[in-house]
Backbone as JSON, one array per atom type, in Angstrom:
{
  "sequence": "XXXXXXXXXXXXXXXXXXXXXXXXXXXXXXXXXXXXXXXXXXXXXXXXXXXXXXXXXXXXXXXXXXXXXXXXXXXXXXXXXXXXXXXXXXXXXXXXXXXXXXXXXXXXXXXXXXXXXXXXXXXXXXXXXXXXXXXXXXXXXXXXXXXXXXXXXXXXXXXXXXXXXXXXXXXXXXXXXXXXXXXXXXXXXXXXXXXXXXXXXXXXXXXXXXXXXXXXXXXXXXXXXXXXXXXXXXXXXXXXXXXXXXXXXXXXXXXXXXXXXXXXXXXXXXXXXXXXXXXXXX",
  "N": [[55.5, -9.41, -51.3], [55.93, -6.25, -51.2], [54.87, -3.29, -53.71], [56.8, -1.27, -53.99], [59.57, -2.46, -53.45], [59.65, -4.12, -55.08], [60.27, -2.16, -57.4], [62.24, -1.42, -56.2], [64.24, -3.8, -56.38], [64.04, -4.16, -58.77], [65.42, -1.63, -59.88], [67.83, -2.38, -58.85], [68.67, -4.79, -60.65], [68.58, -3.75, -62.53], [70.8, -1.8, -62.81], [72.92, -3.64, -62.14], [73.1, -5.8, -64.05], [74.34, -4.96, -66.1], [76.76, -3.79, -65.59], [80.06, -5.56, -64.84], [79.78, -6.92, -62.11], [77.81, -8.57, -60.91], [74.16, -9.1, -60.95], [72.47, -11.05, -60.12], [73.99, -11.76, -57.82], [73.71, -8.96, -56.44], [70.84, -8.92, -56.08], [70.27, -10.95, -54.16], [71.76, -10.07, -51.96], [70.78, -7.45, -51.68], [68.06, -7.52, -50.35], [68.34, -9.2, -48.38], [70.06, -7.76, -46.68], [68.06, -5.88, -46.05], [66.9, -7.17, -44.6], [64.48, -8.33, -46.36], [62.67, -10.86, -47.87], [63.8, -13.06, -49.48], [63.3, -12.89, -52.99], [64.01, -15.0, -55.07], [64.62, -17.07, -57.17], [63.16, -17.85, -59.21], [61.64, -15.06, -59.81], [63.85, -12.87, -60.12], [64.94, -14.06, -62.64], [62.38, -13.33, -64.4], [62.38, -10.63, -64.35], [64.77, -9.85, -65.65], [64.2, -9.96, -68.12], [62.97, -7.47, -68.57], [65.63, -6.39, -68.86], [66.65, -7.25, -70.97], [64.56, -6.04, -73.31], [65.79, -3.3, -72.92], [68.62, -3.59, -73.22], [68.06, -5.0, -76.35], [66.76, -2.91, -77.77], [68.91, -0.85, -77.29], [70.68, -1.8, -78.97], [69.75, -1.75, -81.16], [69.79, -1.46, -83.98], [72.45, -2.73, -84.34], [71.94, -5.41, -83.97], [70.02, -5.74, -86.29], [71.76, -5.05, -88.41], [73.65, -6.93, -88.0], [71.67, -9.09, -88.67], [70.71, -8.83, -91.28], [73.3, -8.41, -93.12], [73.85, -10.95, -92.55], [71.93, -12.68, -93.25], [72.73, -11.95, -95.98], [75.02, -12.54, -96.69], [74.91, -15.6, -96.65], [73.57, -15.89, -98.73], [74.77, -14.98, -100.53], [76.96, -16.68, -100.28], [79.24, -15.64, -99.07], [80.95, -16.13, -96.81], [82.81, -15.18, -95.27], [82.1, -12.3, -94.21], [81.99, -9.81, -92.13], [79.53, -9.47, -90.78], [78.23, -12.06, -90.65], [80.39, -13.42, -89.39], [79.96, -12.67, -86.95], [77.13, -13.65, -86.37], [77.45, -16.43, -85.71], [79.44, -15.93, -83.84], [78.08, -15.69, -81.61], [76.06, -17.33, -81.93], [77.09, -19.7, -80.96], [78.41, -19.12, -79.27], [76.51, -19.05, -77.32], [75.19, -21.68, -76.71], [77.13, -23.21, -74.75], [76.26, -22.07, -72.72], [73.62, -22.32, -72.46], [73.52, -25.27, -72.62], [74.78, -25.88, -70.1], [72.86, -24.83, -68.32], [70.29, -26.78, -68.84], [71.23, -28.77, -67.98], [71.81, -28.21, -65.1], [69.29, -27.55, -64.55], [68.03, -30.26, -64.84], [69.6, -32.07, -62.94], [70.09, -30.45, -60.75], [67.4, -30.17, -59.5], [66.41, -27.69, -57.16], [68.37, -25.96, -57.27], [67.59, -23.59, -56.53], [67.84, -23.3, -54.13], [70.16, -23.98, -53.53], [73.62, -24.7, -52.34], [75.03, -22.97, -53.4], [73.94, -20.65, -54.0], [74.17, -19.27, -51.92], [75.65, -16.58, -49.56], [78.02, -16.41, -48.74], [79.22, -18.03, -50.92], [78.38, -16.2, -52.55], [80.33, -14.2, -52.1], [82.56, -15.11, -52.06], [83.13, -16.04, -55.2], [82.69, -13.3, -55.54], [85.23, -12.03, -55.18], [87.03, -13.62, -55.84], [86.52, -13.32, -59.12], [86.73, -10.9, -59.21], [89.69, -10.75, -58.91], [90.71, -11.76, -61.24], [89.7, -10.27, -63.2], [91.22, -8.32, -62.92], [93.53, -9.17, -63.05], [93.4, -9.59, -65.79], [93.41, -7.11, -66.72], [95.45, -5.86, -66.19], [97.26, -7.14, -68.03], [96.26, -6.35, -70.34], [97.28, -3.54, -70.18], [99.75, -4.12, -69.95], [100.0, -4.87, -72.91], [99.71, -2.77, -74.28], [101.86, -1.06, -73.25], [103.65, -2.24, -74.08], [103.07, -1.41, -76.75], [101.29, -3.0, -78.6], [97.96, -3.18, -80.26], [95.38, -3.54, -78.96], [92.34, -5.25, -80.03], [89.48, -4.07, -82.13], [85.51, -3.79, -82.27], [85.34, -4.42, -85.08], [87.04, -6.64, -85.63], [86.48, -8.82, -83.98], [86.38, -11.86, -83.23], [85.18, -15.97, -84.45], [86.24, -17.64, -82.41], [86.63, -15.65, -80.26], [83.87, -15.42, -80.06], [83.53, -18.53, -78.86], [85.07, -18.57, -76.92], [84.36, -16.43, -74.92], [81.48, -17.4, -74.51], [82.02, -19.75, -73.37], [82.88, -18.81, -71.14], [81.13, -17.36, -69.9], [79.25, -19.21, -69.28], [80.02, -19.32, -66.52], [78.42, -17.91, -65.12], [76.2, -18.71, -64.07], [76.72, -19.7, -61.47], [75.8, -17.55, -59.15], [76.88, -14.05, -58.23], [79.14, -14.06, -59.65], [79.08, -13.12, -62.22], [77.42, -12.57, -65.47], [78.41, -10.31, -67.16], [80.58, -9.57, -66.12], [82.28, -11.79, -66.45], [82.27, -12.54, -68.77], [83.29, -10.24, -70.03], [85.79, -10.25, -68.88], [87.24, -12.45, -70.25], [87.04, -11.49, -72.74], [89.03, -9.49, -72.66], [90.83, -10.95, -71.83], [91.46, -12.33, -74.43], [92.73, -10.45, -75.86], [90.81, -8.15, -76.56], [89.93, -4.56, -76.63], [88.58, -2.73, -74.38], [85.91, -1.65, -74.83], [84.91, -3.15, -77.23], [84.92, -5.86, -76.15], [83.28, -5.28, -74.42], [80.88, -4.47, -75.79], [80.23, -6.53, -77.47], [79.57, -8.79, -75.55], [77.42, -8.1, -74.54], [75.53, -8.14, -76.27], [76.03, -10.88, -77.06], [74.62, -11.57, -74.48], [71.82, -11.54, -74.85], [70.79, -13.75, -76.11], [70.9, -15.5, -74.04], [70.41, -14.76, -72.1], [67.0, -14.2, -72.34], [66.24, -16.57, -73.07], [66.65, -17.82, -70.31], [64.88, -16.37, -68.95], [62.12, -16.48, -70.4], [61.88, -19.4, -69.81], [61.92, -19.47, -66.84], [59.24, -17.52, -66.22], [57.37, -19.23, -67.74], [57.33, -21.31, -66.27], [56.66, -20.28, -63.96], [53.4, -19.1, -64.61], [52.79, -22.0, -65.26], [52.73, -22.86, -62.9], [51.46, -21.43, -61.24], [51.54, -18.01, -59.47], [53.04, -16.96, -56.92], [53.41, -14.99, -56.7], [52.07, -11.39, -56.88], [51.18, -10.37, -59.93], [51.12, -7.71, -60.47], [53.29, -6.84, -59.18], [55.49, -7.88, -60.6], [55.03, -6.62, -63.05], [55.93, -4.4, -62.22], [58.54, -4.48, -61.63], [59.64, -5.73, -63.71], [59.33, -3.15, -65.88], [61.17, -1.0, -64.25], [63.34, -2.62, -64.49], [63.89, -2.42, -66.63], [64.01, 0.45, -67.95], [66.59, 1.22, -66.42], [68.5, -0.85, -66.51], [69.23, -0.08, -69.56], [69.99, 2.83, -68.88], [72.59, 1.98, -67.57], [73.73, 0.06, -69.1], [74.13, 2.29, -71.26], [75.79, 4.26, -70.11], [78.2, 2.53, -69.12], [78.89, 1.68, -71.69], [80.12, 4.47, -72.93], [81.92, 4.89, -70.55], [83.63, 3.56, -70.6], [85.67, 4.11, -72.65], [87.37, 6.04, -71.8], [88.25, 5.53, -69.82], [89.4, 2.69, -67.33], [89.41, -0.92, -65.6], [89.18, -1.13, -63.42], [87.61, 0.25, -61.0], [85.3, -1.24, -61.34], [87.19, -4.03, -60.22], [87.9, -3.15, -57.86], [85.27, -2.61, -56.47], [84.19, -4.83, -56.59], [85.76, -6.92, -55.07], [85.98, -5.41, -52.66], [82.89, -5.64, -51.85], [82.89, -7.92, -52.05], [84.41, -9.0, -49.83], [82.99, -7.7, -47.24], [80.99, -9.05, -46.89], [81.68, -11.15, -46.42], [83.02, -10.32, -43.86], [80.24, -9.38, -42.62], [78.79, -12.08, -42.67], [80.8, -13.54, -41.34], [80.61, -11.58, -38.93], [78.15, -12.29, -37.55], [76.52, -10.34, -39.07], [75.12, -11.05, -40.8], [72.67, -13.42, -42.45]],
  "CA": [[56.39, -8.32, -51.73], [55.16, -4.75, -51.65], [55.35, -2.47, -55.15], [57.57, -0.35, -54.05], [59.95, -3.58, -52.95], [59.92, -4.6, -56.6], [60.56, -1.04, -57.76], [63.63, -1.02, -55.89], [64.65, -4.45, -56.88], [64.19, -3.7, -60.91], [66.72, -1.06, -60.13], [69.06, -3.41, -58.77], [68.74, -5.52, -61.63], [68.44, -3.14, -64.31], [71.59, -1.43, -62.9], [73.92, -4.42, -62.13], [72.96, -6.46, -65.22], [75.35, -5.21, -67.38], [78.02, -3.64, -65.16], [80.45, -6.35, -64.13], [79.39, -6.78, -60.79], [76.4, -9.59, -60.69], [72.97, -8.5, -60.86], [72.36, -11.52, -59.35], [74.08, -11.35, -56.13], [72.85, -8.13, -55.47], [69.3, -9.44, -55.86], [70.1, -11.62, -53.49], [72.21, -9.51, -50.72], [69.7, -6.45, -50.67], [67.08, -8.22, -49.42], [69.43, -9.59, -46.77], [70.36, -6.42, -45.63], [67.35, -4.67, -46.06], [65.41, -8.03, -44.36], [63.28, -8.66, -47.28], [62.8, -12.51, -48.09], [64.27, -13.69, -50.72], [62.29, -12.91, -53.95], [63.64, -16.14, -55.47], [65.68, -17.31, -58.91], [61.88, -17.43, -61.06], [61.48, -13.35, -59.89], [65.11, -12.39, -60.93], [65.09, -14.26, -64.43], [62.06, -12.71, -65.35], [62.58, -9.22, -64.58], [65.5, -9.96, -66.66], [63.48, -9.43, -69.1], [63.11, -5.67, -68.73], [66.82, -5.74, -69.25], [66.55, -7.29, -72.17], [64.02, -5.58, -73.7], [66.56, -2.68, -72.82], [69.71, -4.51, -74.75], [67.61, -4.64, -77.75], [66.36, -1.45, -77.75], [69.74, -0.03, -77.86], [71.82, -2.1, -80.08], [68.45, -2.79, -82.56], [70.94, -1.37, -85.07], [73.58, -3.18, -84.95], [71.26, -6.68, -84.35], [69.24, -6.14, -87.58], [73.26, -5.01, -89.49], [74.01, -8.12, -88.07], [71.09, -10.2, -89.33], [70.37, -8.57, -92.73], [74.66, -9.01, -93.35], [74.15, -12.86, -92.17], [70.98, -12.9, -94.57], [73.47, -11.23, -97.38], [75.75, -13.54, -96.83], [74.83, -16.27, -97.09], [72.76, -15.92, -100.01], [75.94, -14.65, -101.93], [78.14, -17.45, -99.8], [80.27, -14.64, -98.36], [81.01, -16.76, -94.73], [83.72, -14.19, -94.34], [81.26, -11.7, -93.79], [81.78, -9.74, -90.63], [78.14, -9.66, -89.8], [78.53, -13.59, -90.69], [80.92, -14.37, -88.15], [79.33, -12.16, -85.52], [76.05, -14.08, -85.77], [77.76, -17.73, -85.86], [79.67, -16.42, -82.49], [76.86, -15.41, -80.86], [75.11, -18.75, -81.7], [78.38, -20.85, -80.56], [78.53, -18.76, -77.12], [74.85, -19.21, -76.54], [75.23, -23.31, -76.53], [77.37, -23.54, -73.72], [75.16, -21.86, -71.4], [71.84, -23.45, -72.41], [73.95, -26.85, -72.43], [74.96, -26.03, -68.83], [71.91, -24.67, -67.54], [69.96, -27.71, -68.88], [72.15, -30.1, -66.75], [71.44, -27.71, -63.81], [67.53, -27.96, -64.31], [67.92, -31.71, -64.94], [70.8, -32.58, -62.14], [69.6, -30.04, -59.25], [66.35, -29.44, -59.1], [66.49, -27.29, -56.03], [69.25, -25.44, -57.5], [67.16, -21.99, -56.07], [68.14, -23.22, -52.17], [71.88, -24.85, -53.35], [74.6, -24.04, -51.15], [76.45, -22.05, -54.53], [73.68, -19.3, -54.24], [74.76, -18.58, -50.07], [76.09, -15.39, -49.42], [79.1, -16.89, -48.3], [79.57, -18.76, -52.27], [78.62, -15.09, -53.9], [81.01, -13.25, -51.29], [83.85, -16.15, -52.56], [82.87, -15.95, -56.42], [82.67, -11.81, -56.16], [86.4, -11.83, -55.25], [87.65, -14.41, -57.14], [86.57, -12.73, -60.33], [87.72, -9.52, -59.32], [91.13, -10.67, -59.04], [90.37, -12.17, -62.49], [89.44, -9.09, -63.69], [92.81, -7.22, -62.07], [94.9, -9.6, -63.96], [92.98, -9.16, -67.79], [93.19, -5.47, -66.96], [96.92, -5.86, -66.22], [98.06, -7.86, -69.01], [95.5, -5.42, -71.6], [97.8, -2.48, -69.93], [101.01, -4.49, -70.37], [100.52, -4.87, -74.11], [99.76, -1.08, -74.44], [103.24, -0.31, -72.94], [104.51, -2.91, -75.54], [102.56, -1.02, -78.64], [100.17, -4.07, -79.22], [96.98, -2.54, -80.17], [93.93, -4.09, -78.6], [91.32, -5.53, -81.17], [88.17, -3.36, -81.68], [84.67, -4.66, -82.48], [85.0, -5.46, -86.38], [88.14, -7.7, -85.17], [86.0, -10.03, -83.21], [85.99, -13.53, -84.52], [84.26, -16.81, -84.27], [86.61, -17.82, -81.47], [86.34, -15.21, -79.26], [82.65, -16.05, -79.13], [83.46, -19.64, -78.41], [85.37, -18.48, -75.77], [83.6, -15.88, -74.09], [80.62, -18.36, -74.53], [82.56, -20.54, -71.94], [83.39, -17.75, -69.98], [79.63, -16.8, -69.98], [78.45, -20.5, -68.32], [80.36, -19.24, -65.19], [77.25, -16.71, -64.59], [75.32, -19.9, -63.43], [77.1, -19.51, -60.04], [75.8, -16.3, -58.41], [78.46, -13.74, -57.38], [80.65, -14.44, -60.9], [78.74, -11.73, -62.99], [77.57, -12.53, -66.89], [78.74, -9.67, -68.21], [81.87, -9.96, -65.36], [82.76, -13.07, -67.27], [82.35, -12.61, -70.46], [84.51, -9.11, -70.6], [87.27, -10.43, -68.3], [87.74, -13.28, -71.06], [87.33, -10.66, -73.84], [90.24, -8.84, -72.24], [92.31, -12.22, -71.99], [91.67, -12.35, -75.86], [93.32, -9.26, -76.69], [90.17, -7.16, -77.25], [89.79, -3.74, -76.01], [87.18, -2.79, -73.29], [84.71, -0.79, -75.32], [84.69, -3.99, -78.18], [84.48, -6.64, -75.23], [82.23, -4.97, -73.74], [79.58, -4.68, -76.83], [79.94, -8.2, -78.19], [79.54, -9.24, -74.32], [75.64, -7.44, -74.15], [75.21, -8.78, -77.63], [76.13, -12.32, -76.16], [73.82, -12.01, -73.71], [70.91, -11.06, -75.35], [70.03, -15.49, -76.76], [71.1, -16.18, -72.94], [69.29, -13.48, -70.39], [66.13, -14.56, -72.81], [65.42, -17.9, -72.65], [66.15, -17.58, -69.02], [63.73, -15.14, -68.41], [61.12, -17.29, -70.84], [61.82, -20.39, -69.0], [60.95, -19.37, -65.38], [58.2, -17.28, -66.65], [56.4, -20.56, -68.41], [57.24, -22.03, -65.31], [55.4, -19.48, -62.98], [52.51, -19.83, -65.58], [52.19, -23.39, -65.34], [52.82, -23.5, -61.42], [51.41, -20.21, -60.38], [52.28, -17.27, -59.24], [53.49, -17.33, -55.74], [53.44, -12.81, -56.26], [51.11, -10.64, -57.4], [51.4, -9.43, -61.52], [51.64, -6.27, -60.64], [54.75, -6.61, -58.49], [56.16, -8.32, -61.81], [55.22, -5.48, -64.28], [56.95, -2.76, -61.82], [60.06, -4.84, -61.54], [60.07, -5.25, -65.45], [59.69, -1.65, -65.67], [61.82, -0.3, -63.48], [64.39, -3.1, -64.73], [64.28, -1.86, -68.34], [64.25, 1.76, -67.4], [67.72, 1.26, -65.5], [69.21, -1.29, -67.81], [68.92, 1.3, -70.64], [70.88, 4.01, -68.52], [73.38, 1.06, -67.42], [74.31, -0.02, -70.94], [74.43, 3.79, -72.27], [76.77, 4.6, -69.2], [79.25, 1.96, -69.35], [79.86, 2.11, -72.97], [80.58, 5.68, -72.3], [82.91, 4.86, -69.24], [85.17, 2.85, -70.97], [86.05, 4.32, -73.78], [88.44, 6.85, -71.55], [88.92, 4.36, -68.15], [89.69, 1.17, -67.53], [88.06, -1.46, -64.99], [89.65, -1.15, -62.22], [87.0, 0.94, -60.21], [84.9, -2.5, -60.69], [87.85, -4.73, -59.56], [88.09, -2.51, -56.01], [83.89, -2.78, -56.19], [84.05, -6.29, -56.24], [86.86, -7.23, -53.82], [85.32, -4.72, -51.39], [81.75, -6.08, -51.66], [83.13, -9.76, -51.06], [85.06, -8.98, -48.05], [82.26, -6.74, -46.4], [79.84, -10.01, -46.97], [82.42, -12.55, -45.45], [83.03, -9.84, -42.7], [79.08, -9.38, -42.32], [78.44, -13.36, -42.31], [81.95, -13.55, -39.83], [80.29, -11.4, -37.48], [76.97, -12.7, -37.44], [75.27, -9.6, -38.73], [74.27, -11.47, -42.2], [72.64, -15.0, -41.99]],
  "C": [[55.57, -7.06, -52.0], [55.75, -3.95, -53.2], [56.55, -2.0, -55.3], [59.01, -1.5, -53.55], [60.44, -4.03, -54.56], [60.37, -3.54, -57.51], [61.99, -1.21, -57.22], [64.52, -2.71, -56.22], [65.11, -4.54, -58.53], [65.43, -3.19, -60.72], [68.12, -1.47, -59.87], [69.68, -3.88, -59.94], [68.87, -4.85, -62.71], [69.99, -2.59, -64.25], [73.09, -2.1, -62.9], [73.69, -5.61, -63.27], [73.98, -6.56, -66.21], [76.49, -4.4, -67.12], [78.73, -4.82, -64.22], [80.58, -6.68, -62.64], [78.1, -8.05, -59.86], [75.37, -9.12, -60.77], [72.62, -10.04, -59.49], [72.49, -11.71, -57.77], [73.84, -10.41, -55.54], [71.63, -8.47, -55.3], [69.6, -10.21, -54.52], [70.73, -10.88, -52.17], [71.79, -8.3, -50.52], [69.21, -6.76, -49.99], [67.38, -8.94, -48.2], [69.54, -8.72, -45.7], [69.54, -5.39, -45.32], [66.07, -5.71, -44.82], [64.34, -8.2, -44.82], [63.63, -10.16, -47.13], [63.11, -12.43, -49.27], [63.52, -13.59, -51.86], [62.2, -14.51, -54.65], [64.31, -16.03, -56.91], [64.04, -17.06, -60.08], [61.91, -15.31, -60.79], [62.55, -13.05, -60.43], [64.84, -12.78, -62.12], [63.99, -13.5, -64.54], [61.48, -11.15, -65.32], [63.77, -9.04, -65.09], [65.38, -9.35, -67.88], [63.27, -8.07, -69.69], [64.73, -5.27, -68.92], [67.04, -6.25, -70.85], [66.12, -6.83, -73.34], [65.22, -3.64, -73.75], [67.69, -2.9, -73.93], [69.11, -4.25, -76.11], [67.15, -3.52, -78.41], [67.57, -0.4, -78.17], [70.73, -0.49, -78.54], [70.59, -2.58, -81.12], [69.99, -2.29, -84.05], [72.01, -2.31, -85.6], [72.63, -4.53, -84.75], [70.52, -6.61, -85.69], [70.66, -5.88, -88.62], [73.01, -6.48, -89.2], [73.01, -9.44, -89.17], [70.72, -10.33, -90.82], [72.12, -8.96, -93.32], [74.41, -10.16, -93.67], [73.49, -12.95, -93.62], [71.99, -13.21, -96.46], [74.44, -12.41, -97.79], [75.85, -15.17, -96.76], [74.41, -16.56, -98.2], [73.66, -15.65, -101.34], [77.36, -15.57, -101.71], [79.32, -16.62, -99.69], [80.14, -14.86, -97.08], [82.11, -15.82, -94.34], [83.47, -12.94, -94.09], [81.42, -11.56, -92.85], [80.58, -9.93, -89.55], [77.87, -11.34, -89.32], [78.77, -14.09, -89.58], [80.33, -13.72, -86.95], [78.3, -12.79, -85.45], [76.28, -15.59, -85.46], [78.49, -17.27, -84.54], [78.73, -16.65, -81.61], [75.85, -16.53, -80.68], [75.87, -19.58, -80.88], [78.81, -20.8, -79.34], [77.5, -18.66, -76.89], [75.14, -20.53, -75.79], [75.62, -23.69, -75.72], [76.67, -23.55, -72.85], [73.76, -22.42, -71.15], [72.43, -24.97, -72.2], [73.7, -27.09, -70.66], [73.39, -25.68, -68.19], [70.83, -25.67, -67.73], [70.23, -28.71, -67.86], [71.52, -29.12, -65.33], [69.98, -27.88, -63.53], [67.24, -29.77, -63.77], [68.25, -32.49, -63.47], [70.27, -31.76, -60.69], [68.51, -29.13, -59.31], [65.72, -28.08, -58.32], [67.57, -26.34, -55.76], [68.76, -23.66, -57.14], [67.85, -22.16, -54.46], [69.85, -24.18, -52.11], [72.52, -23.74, -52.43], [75.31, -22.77, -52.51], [75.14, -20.39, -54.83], [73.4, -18.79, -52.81], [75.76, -17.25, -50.5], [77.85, -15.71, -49.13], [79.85, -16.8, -50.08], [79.63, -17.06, -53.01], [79.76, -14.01, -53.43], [82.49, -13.92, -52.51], [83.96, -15.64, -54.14], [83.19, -14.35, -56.62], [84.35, -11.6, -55.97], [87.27, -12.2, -56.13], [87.79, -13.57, -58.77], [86.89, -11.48, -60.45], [89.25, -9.52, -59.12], [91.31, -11.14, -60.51], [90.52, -11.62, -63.82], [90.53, -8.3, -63.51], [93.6, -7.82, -63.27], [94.94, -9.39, -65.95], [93.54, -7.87, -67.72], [95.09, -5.75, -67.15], [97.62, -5.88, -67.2], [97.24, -6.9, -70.2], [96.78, -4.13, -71.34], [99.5, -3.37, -70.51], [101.32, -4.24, -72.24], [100.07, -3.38, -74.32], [100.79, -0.42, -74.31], [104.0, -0.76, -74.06], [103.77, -2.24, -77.17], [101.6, -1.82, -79.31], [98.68, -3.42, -79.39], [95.94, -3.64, -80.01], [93.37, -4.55, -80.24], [90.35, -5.03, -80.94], [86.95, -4.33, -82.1], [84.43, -5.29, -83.56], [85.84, -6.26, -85.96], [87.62, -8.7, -84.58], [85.68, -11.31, -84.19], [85.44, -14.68, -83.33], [84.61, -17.62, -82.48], [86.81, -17.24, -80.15], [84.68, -15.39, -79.07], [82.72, -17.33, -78.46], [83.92, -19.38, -76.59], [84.86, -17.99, -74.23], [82.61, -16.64, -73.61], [81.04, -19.0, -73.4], [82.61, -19.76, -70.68], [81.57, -17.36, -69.51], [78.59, -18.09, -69.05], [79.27, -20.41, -66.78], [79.56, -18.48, -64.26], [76.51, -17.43, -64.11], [75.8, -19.59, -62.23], [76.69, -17.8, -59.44], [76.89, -16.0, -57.97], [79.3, -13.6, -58.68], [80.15, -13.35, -61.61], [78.57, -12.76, -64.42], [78.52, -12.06, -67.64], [80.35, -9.29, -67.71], [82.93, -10.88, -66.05], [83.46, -13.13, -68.52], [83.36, -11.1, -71.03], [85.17, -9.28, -70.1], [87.75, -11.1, -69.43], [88.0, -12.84, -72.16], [88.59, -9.87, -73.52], [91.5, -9.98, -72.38], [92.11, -12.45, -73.51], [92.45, -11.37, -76.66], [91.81, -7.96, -77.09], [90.06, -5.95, -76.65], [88.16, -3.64, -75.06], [85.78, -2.49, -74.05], [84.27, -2.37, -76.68], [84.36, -5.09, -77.21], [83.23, -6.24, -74.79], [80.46, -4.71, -74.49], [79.12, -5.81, -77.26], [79.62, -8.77, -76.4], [78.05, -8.98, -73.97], [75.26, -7.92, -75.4], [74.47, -10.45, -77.18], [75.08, -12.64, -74.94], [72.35, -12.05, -73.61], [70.23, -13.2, -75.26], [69.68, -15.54, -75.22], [69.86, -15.7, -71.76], [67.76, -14.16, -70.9], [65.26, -15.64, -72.61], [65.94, -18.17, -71.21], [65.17, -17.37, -68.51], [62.54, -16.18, -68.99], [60.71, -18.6, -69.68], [60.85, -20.34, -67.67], [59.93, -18.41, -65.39], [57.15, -17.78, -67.23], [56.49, -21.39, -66.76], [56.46, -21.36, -63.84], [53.88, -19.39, -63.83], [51.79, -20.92, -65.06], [52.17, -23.89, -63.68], [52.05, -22.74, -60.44], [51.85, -19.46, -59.77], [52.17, -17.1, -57.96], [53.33, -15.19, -55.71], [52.46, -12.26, -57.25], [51.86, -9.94, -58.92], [52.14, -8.29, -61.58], [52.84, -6.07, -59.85], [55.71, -6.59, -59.75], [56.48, -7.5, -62.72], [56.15, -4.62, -63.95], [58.18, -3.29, -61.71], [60.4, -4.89, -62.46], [60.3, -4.32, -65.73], [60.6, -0.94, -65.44], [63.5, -1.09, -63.86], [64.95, -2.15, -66.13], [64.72, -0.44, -68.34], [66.16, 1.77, -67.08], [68.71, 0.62, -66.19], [69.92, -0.35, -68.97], [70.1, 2.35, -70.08], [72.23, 3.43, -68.5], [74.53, 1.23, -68.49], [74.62, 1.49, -71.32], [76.23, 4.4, -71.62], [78.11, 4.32, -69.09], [79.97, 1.91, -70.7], [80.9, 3.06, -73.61], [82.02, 5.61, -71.6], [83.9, 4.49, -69.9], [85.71, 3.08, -72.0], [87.11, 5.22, -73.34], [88.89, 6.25, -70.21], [88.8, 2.81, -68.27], [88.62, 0.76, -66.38], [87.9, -1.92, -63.59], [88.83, -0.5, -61.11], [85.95, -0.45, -59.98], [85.65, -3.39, -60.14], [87.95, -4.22, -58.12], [86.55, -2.82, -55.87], [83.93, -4.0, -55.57], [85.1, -7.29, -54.86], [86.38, -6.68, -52.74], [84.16, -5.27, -50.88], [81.74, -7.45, -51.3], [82.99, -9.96, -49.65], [84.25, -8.23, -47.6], [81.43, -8.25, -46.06], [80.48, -10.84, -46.21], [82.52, -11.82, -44.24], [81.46, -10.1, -41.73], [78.56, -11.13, -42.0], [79.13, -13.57, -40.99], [81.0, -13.02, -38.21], [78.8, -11.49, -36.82], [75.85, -11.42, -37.91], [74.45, -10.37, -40.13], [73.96, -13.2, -41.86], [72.15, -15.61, -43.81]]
}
């Protein structure tokens, strides 16, 4: 992989990370179309990392409210503590995904060359969840006509992490999106976009992490198949981009809805099933 190869991958990653869209499957259908090789599931997770390092960077605020709250509260046994229940979802929608991705380490080894990360599977998966996404948006607009007011971000409770959490082990399949997931399901809860959409980068903070750790101990202990310095500039260039990402979308949705990603995603399917169809993608 040349520098500049990993430079333009970061930005992939840094920029589809945390707009519903996959980061993943674009990692994987540039390099298709650009005829790179495949970087590979250990390179993605841990230029992850630079998005993470991003995430924390711009919600440090509200993660240390949260943890000094938790602290508070417990110590004065105040469990109905908002910071409380925000750090008990956040633990409760971690568990799924480390449960599941355990079983996936365990159960398919080889789970970098499965058939569910084919262009075909992320073409299938990117539609799917954009009709997914059509119908949350729908039914969020329906109760708006009815007067129901959305729930903002103190409103979040223990059960919309459980839930999202579930919704959040569907990011294992390339193509489905993390943060795709986890704010369609915040929308089927009643929450508004801009509150989904914070507790949703929150949520992904435990998850993106020990990802990224994982196949980074595991290039470590196996060697590195790419040069360091490819690694640093894709971290880099991830975090960098991340950062704008996150600032952008929080932004976006506070006066539009999410419908400009539901046409993204439906479009970018069907171009990929067209492109496989007519043999120009293999």
């Amino acid at each position: 992989m040349e520098y500049w190869q990993a430079f333009v991958l970061g930005v992939v990653q840094g920029l589809t990370e945390f707009l519903p869209i996959s980061s993943t499957a674009h990692l994987k259908v540039v390099p298709a179309i650009l005829g790179w090789q495949d970087a590979g599931l250990s390179f993605d997770a841990v230029i992850q990392l630079g998005s993470i390092v991003a995430v924390v960077s711009y919600f440090w605020k509200d993660l240390r409210h949260i943890t000094l709250g938790s602290m508070k509260a417990i110590a004065t046994k105040n469990y109905k503590a908002h910071e409380f229940k925000l750090a008990i979802a956040i633990v409760l929608g971690t568990l799924p995904i480390v449960f599941a991705g355990l079983l996936i380490k365990i159960l398919v080894p080889d789970y970098d060359k499965s058939p569910l990360r084919s262009l075909a599977a992320i073409a299938i998966a990117s539609i799917v969840m954009s009709l997914l996404l059509a119908i949350a948006e729908i039914l969020g607009q329906k109760r708006t006509d009815q007067k129901i007011i959305s729930r903002q971000f103190p409103k979040i409770s223990i059960i919309d992490g459980i839930f999202m959490g579930l919704a959040q082990t569907m990011a294992l399949i390339p193509g489905v999106s993390r943060s795709g997931s986890t704010l369609t399901a915040g929308l089927f809860m009643g929450l508004d976009r801009v509150a989904a959409t914070r507790f949703s980068f929150l949520l992904g903070i435990p998850a993106i992490t020990l990802g990224g750790i994982v196949e980074l101990i595991g290039l470590i202990k196996n060697g590195f198949d790419m040069g360091i310095g490819q690694l640093a500039i894709g971290l880099l260039s991830s975090m960098i981009f991340s950062y704008v990402a996150i600032a952008w979308l929080l932004k976006f949705f506070q006066t539009h809805s999410t419908w400009v990603f539901v046409g993204y995603r439906l479009v970018f399917g069907a171009l990929l099933l067209t492109g496989l169809g007519l043999g120009w993608l293999k």
